[in-house]
C-alpha positions in Angstrom: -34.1 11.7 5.6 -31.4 10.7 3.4 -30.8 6.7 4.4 -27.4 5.0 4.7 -28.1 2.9 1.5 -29.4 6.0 -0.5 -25.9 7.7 -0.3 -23.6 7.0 -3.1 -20.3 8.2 -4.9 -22.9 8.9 -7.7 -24.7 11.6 -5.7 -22.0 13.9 -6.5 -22.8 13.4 -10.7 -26.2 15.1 -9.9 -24.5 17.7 -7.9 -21.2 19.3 -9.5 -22.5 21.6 -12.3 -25.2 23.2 -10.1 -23.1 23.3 -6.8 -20.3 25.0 -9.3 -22.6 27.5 -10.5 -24.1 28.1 -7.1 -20.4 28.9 -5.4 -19.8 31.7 -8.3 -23.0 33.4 -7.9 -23.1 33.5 -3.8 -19.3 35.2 -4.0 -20.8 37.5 -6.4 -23.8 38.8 -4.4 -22.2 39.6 -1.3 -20.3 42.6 -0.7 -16.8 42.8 -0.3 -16.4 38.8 -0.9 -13.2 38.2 -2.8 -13.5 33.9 -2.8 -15.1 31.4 -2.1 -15.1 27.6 -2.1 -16.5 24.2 -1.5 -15.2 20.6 -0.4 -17.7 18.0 -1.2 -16.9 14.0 -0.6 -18.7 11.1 -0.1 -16.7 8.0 0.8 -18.3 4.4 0.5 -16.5 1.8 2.4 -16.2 -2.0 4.1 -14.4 -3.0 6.9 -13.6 -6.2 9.1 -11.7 -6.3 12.6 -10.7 -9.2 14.9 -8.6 -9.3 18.1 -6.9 -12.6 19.2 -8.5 -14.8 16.4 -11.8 -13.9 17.1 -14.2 -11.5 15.5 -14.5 -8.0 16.6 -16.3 -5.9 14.0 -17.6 -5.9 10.6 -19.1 -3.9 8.4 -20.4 -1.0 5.0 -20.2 2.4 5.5 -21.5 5.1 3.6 -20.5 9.1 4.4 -20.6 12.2 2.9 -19.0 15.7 4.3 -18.3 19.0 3.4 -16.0 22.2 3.9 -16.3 26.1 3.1 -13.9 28.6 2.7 -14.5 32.3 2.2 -12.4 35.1 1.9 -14.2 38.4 2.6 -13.1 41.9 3.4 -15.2 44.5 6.1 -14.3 47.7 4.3 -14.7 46.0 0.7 -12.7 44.4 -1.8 -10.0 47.2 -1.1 -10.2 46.6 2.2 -8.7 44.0 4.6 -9.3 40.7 3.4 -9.3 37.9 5.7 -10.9 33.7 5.9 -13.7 32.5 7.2 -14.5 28.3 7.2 -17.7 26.2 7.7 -17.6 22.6 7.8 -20.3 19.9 8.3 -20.8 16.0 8.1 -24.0 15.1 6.2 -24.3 11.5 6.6 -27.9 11.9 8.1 -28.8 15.1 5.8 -31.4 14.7 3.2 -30.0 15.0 -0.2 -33.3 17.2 -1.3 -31.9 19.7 1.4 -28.8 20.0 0.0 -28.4 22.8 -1.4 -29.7 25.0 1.3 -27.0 23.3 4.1 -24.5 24.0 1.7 -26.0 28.0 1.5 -25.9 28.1 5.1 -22.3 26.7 5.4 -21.7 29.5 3.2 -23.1 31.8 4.8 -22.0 31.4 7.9 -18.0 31.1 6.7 -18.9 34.5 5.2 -20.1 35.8 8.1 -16.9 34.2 9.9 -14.5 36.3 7.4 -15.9 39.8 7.9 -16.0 39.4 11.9 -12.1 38.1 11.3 -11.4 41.0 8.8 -12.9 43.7 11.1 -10.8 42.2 13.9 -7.8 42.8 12.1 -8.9 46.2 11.2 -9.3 47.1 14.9 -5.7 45.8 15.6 -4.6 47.8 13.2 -6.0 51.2 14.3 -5.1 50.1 18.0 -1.9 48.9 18.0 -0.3 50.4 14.9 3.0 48.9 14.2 2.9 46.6 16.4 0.1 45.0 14.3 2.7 44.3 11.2 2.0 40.3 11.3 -1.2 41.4 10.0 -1.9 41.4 6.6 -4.4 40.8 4.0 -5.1 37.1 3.4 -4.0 36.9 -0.5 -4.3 33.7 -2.8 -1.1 33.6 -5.6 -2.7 33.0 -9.0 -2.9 29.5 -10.4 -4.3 27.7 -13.2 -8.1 27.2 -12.9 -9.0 23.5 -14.1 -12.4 21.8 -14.5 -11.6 18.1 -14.6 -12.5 14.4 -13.9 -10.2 12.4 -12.5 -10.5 8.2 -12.0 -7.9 6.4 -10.4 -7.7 3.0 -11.5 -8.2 -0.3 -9.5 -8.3 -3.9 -10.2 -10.5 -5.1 -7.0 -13.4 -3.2 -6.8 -13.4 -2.4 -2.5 -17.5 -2.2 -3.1 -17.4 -5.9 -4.6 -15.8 -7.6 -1.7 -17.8 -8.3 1.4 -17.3 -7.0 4.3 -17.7 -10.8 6.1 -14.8 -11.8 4.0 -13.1 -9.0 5.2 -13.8 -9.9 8.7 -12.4 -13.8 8.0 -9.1 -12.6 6.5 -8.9 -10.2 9.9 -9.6 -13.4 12.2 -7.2 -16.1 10.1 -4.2 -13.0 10.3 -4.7 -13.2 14.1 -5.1 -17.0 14.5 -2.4 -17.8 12.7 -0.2 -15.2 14.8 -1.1 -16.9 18.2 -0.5 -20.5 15.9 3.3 -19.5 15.8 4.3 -20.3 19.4 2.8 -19.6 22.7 4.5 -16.5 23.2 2.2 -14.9 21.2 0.1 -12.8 23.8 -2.2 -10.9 22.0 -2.9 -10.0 18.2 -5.6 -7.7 16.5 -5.8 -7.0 12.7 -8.0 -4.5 10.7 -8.9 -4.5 7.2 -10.6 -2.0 5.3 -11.1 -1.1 1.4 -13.5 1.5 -0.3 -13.8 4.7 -2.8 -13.6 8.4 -2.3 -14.7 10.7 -4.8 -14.2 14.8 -4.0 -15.6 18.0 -5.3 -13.7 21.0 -5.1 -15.8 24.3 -6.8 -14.3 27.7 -6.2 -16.0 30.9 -7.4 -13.2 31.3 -9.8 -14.4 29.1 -11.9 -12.8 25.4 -10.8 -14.6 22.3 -10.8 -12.9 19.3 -10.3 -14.0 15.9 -9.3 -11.6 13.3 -8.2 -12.3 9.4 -7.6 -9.9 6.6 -6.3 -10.0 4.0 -4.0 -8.2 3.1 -0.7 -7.2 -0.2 1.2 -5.6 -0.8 4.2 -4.6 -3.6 6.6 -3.0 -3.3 10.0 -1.6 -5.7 12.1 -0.6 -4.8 15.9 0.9 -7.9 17.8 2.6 -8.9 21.4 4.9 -11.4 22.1 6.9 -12.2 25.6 10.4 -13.1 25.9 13.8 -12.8 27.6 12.5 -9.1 29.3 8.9 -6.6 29.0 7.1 -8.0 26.2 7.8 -6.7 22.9 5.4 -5.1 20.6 5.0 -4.3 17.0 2.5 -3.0 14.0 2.8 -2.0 10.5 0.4 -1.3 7.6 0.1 -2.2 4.1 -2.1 0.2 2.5 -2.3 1.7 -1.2 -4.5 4.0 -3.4 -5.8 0.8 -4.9 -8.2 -1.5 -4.9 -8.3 -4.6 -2.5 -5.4 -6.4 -4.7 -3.4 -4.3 -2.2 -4.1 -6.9 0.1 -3.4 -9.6 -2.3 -0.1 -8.8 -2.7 0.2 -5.4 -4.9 2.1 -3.7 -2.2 5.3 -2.1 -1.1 6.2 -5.3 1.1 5.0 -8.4 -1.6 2.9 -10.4 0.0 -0.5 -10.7 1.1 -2.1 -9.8 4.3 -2.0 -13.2 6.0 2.1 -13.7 5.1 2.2 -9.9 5.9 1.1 -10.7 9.5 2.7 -13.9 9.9 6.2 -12.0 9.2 5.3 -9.6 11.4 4.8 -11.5 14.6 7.6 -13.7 13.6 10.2 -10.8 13.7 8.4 -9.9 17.0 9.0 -13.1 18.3 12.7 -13.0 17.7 12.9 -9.2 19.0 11.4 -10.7 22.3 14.2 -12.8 22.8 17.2 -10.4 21.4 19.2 -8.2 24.0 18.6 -4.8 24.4 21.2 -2.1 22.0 23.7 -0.8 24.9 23.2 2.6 26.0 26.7 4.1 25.6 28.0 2.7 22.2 29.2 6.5 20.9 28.8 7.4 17.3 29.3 5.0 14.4 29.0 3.9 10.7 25.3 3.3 10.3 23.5 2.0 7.7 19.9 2.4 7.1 17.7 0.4 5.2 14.8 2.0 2.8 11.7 1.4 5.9 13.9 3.0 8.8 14.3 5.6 5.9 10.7 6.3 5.4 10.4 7.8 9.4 13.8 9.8 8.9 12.6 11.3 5.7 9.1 12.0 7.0 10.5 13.6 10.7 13.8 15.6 9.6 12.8 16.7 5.9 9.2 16.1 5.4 7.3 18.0 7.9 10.3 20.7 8.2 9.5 21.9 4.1 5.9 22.3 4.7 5.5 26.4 4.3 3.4 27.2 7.1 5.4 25.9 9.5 8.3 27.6 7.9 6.2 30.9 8.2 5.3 30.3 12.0 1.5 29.6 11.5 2.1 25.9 12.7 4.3 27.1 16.0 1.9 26.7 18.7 1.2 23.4 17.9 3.8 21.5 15.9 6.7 23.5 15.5 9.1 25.1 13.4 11.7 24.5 11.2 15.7 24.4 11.1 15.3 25.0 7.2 13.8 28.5 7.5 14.6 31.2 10.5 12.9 33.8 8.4 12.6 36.0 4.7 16.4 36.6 5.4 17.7 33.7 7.6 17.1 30.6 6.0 18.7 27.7 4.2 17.5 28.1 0.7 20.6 27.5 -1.7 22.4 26.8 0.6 23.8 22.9 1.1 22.4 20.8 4.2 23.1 17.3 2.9 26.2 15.3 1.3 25.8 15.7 -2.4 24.6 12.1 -2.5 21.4 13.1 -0.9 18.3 14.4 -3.2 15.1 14.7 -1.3 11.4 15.5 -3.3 7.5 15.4 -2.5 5.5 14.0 -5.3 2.0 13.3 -5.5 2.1 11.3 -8.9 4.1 8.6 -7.3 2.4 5.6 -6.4 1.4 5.6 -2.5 -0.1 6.9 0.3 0.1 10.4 -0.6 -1.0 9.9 -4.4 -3.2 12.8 -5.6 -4.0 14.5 -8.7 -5.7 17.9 -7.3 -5.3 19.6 -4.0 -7.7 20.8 -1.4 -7.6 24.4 -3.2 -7.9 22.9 -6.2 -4.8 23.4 -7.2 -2.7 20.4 -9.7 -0.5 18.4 -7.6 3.4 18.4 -9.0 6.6 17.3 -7.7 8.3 19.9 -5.2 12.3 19.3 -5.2 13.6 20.1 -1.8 16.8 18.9 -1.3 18.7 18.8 -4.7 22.4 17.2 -4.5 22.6 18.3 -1.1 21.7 21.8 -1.7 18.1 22.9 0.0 15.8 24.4 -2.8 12.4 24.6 -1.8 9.1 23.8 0.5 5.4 22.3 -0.1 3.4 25.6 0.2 -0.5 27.0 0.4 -2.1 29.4 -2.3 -2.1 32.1 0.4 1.9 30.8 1.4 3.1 31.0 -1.8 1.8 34.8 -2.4 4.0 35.2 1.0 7.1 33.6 -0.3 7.0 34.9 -3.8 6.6 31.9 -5.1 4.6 29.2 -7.3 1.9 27.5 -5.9 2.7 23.6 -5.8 -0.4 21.9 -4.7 0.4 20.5 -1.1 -2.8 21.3 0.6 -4.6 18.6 2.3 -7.1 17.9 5.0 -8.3 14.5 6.7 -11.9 15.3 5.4 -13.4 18.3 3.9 -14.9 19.5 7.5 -11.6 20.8 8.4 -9.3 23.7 7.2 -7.0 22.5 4.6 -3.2 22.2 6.4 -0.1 22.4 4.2 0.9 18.5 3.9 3.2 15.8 3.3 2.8 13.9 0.0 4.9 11.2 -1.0 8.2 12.8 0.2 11.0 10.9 0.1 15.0 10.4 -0.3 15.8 10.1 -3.8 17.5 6.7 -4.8 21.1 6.3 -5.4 23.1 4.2 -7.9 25.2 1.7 -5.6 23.9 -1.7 -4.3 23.0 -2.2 -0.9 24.8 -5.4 -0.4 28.1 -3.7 -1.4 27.1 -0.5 1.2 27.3 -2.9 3.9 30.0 -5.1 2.6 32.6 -2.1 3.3 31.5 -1.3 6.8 34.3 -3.2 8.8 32.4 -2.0 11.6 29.2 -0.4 12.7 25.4 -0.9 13.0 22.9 -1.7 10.4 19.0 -0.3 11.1 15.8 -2.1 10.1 12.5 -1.2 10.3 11.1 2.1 12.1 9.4 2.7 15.6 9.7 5.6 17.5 10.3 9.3 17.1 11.6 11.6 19.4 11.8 15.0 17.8 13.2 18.8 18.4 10.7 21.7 18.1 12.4 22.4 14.8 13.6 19.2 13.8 17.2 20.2 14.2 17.9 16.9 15.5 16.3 13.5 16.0 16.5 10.2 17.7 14.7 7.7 16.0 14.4 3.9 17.1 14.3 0.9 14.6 12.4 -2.2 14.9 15.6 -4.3 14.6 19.4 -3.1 15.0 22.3 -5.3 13.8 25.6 -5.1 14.7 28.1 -5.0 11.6 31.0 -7.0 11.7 33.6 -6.9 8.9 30.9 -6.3 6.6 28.4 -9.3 7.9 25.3 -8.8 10.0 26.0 -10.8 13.1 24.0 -9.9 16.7 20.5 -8.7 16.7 19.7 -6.1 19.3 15.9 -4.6 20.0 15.2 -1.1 22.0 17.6 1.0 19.6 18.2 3.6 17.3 20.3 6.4 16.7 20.4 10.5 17.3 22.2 13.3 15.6 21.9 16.7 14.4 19.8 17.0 10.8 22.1 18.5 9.2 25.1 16.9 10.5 24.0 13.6 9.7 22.5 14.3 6.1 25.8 15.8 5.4 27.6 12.2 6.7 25.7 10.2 4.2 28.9 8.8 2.2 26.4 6.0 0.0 22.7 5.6 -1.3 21.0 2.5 -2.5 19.4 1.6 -5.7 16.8 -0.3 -3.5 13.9 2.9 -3.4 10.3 2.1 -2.2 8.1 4.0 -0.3 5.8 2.9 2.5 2.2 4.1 3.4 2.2 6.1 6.7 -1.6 6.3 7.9 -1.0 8.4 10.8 0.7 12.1 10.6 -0.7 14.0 12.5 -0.6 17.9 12.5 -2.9 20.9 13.8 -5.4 22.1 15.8 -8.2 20.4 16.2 -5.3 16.9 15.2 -6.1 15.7 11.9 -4.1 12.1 11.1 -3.3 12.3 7.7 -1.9 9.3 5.3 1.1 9.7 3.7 3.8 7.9 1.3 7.2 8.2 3.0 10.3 6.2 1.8 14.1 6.3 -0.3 16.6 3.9 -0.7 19.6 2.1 1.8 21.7 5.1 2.9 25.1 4.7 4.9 26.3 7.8 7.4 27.5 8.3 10.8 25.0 9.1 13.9 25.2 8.3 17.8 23.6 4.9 19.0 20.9 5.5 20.9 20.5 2.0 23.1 17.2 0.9 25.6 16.7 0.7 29.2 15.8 -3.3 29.3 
């Protein structure tokens, strides 16, 4: 049996030109099989937990896993052509066996696709037209790569400890209860490793992709003038553990990271709550309120397959896209301040050089100058739409199907100072910080709290209210945004989640200090 110790990122060296081989001959013994491909990845990782300055969980971690896709048609490769998948964790496998788990996976996604294709074919012939949402599943054309690809770190995750890991956990938490006795309860987790993924398709691709991954969360409690008041945020990167030592979107290190937190949760816990019936105002919105707006109201609403109802039953539509012929594409849905993009070469959570199908990652313009141009697609959406593959297919680990995904997508950054944006509101409310998200079905309109809301008085930030946010119409409020800030970053969001089974995928989400109008939406205590 393969042992925990035994399973390395350099398993996959031994593996890729055989396994790449393999994939190209199975789709070309068995009839009527039009694709086929494979999802290797073994990740390698070390963690450290505590909870209220004492230790909770330390750790190594070694795991490998793997997906199959076929497509296959019952009546041959005229015929109707439709997916089967196979996934399976191998952790406990034995590497000697392989090769004949990863036949079987094939086999039985194979197996999968003719039962789905001849399904189709009986809707068909039973319900005629009634059956025209049926088609046969077709992949647009892309470039078919065979590459390496390392992505660099300073830290090596596999060179730290895991006990030192668990000490900088416990110190986050001890100092957060150090700050005052209001502090009720505290837990921090910190983790750093490498992933390395194997994507062979029987046309040919083989392309192996290696980069490393550290996160820290923090998650803290505090009492005050009303309920307690509770908080978390993550630093996290697609680099090694000098994330943690202060590479990062916020500056600092985990311990100052965590300190700052509980020390804004401590003066939340004693600030009044934001008034319920304030109307609509001049708000301003700094870059992290940003990254939630941008992730809820553009991000998830440009991914294709929900725009092409695959996604409904589960997560929704989309207010971009009603259909082939109803939809907002050239037309404008923002202020032409407001550029919006996905792009997996930036920096951040969503940093990739390859897709799940194999396919190179690029940057996907969706809202350009106010005007709506374009979504994240799927091989098999893109052949829909007419349009190019752009290499937005993800999944939370190779045992489940690939969904289309969020990447870095974020507002663009503006030209005009931040301090000056807020130094001409004479009055209105200034945003900090993101929370909560309370969502349409098709993301026609929000309300999103923030983690702290100022009120704006004659240009100066004066009283600090907690339990707020605002709520508009998308559209309405993209097309209010009357200033953008030269102060882009973008955040790591660990959590999206999206389909059926969930997955929780990480992604980079973020833009600049944006000023519009939008109602205030206030707290109950």
């Amino acid at each position: 049996m393969l042992e925990r110790s035994a399973l390395r990122l350099e398993v996959i060296d031994e593996l890729k030109e055989r396994l790449s081989q393999f994939v190209r001959d199975f789709a070309a013994r068995r009839p009527g099989c039009a694709y086929a491909d494979v999802r290797l990845e073994v990740r390698e990782t070390r963690y450290g937990a505590a909870e209220d300055g004492k230790a909770k969980e330390c750790g190594d971690d070694a795991e490998m896993s793997f997906g199959v896709r076929v497509l296959a048609g019952a009546g041959g490769r005229e015929g109707m052509v439709a997916p089967g998948y196979f996934g399976q964790a191998l952790g406990g496998g034995s590497l000697d066996a392989l090769q004949e788990v990863l036949a079987e996976g094939l086999r039985h996604a194979y197996e999968r696709a003719i039962a789905n294709a001849r399904r189709k074919q009986e809707a068909e012939r039973l319900f005629g037209s009634l059956s025209n949402s049926l088609h046969s599943t077709t992949l647009a054309r892309v470039e078919v790569c065979r590459d390496s690809v390392v992505f660099p770190w300073r830290e090596d995750p596999r060179g730290i400890p895991s006990e030192q890991m668990l000490r900088e956990a416990v110190e986050a938490t001890k100092c957060a209860a150090g700050l005052s006795p209001r502090v009720l309860s505290s837990h921090a987790a910190v983790a750093s490793g490498l992933i390395r993924e194997l994507f062979v398709s029987s046309e040919g691709a083989c392309i192996d992709q290696t980069y490393p991954l550290t996160r820290g969360f923090f998650y803290v409690v505090a009492a005050g003038s009303g309920a307690p008041e509770a908080h978390y945020d993550t630093l996290g990167d697609l680099k090694g553990y000098e994330v943690l030592r202060g590479e990062n979107v916020a500056g600092t290190d985990f311990l100052h990271f965590a300190q700052s937190l509980t020390e804004e949760t401590l003066e939340l816990a004693q600030a009044p709550p934001l008034p319920a019936d304030l109307g609509e105002a001049v708000v301003v919105t700094d870059p992290h309120y940003n990254a939630l707006l941008v992730h809820e109201i553009v991000g998830h609403p440009v991914e294709a397959d929900r725009a092409l109802k695959m996604e409904t039953g589960y997560a929704g539509r989309t207010w971009l896209y009603g259909g082939l012929r109803q939809n907002m594409l050239g037309q404008r849905v923002a202020s032409e301040l407001v550029s919006a993009y996905s792009d997996p070469a930036l920096q951040g959570f969503g940093h990739y050089a390859y897709d799940a199908e194999g396919v190179k990652a690029r940057r996907v313009v969706h809202i350009d100058r106010g005007i709506f141009t374009g979504f994240m697609n799927s091989r098999e959406s893109a052949a829909i739409m007419g349009t190019e593959p752009n290499g937005s297919m993800r999944a939370t680990d190779p045992v489940y199907v690939p969904l289309v995904r969020m990447t870095n997508t974020v507002f663009a950054g503006g030209e005009r100072d931040p301090h000056s944006i807020l130094r001409e509101v004479e009055e209105g409310y200034y945003l900090a910080g993101h929370r909560i998200p309370s969502i349409s079905e098709s993301r026609e309109n929000f309300r999103i709290t923030a983690r702290k809301v100022y009120k704006i008085e004659r240009g100066e930030l004066t009283t600090l209210y907690r339990n707020g946010g605002i709520s508009a119409d998308s559209k309405d409020y993209l097309m209010s945004i009357d200033a953008v800030g030269n102060d882009f970053k973008v955040y790591p969001i660990p959590n999206c989640g999206k389909g059926q089974p969930m997955q929780t995928m990480r992604v980079g989400n973020g833009g600049p200090t944006m000023r519009g109008r939008a109602r205030l939406a206030g707290g109950a205590h």
